[in-house]
Steps between C-alpha positions, in 0.01 A plus 500: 500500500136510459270157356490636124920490556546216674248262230704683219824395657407142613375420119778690380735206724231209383550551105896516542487202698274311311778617151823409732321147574458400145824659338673254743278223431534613101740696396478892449442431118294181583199731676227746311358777645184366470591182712593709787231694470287208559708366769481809699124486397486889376403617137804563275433904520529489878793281448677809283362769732732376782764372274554682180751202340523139556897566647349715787274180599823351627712786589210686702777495809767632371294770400409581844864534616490777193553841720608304816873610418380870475275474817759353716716808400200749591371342780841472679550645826670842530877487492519150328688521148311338198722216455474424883181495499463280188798249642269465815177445306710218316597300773216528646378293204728285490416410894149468389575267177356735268461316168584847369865459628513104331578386854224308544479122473146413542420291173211693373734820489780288313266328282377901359857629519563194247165630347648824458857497423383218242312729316644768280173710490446475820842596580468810247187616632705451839748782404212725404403492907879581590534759252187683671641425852840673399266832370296474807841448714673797346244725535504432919899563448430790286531857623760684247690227390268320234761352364725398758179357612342283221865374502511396871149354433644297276783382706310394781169272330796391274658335828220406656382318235870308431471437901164342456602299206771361678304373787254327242764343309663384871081340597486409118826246567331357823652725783307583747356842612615467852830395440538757180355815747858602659650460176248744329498736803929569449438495094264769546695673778809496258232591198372777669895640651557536133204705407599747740858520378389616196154671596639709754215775480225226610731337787 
């Protein structure tokens, strides 16, 4: 990544931060664009050239996980099924505390997830991300069965997501990530046995 990249992406990290800081200090609703313009001292065009609405301020990482489903897939190593492959990547995460997998009990992470789930635009413009990481995810499953595979797609963010949710709701009630990790780990193992039951062309 050259300099031009790497300025790009650190003020690109800088203006979300600056957003995430004062929708939990304020409320989503309680915060203009202008004020977090001014707190991430750029002008409010810049502000819209690396954010095009005030929900991607504070969903900026969940938009990078966007393709990761449909990179994991075409990055896997030869002779590794899709759904292994994706099982693998999600435990992995889990191990790692993700926030993206809701096991994660670090209190910034809690205090957005509360953020988040607390706010229904920013839980609509949430589904908006996983609709475009099922299209992205069914085109890596693809080949000739488009529809087999925008249905599989489906299937699988679908679970992820419900797994992920469940580990929030689990740090949510004051459980701990440590103690909540072998749990998630045989949820997903059973999760992912029952994708490929009935996805047996991807397992």
């Amino acid at each position: 990544m050259g300099l031009r990249e790497r300025k790009k992406l650190r003020t690109y990290r800088e203006i979300s931060d600056a957003a995430i800081a004062l929708f939990l200090e304020k409320g989503f609703d309680g915060v203009s664009v202008e004020q977090v313009a001014a707190a991430a001292e750029v002008s409010k065009p810049t502000l819209f050239r690396y954010f095009p609405t005030k929900e991607d301020l504070a969903l900026h990482r969940f938009a990078d996980h966007e393709d990761e489903h449909s990179r994991v897939v075409t990055g896997r190593p030869r002779g590794v099924s899709p759904l292994d492959a994706l099982h693998g990547h999600f435990l992995d995460a889990l191990q790692g505390r993700d926030p993206v997998t809701g096991l994660s009990d670090d209190p910034q992470v809690l205090a957005f997830h509360s953020l988040l789930y607390g706010t229904p635009r920013l839980v609509a413009r949430l589904y908006a991300y996983m609709m475009r990481s099922e299209e992205a995810l069914s085109e890596a499953l693809g080949g000739e069965r488009q529809v087999e595979a925008r249905l599989a797609a489906s299937q699988i963010v679908a679970v992820q997501r419900i797994l992920a949710q469940e580990n929030w709701r689990r740090m949510e009630a004051g459980e701990k990530a440590d103690d909540v990790y072998p749990i998630a780990i045989a949820v997903a193992d059973r999760a992912f046995a029952q994708l490929r039951d009935g996805l047996v062309a991807y397992a």
